[in-house]
N, C-alpha and C positions, 0 to 999 in steps of 0.2 A: 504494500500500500504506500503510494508516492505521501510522503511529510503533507499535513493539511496544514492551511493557514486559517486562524478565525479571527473574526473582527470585532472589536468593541462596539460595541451600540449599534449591531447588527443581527439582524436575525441569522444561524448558520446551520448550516443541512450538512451531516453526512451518513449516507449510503453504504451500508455494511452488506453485502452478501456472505452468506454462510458456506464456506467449500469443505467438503470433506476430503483429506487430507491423502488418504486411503484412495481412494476413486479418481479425486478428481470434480467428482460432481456438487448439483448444488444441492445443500439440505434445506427443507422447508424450515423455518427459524420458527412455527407454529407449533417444535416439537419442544423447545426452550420454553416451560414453565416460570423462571425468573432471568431475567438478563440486566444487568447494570454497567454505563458506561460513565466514565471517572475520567477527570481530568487533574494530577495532583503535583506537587513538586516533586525534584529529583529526589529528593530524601523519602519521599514514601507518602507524606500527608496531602489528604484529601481535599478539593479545593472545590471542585465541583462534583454533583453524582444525582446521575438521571436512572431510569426502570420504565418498565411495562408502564407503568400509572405516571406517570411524569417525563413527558420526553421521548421517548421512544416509542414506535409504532411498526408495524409490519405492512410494508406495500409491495407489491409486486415480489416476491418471493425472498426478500431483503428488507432487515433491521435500516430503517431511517431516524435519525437522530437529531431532531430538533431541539437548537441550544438558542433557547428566547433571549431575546438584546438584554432582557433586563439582570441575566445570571453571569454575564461577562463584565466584570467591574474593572476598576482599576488595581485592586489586588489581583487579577489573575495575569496580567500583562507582562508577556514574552516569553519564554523558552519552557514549554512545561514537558510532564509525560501524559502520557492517555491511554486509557484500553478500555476494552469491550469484552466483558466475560460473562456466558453461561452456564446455567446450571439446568443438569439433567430430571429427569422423571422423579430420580431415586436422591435428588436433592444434591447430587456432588458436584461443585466446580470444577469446570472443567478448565482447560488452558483458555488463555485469552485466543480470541476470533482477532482481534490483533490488538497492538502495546508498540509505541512510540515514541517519541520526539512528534511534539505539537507547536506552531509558533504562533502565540497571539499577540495580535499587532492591536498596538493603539491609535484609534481612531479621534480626532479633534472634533469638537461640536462647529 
């Protein structure tokens, strides 16, 4: 997955398809009971964190991730990490669907 860029006081979208790793193919993301995506600093803490009920939705066969203008502040501004991780039927975490280097740029009113 190419480095995403997000923007302060922007609404920003991104598009997760599910590949199974094994195959090759795609999995329906309808089989993920809980999914959370986090955006935190290098050291581990959490800065942002969206789910099923906030944030995230399923379209067209792919996790889409809507990050509202109003949760990109100016505490989160420039070089973070991020991932997207589900969890299966039988409740266990699974590895991250993907984990990064994220760069959020700040935007002037």
């Amino acid at each position: 997955m190419k480095e995403p860029i997000l923007y302060q006081y922007t609404d920003n979208v991104i598009r997760a398809p599910v590949i199974d790793m094994k195959t090759g193919e795609q999995v329906d993301p309808a089989v993920f009971p809980r999914v959370e995506y986090s955006i935190g600093e290098f050291g581990g803490a959490k800065l942002l964190s969206l789910d099923l009920s906030s944030g995230i939705s399923v379209k067209n066969n792919e996790f889409v991730i809507f990050i509202d203008d109003s949760l990109i502040d100016s505490s989160i501004i420039g070089r973070k990490r991020h991932q997207l991780v589900c969890w299966n039927l039988a409740g266990d975490k699974l590895p991250p669907i993907f984990s990064g280097d994220i760069l959020i740029n700040q935007v002037f009113l």
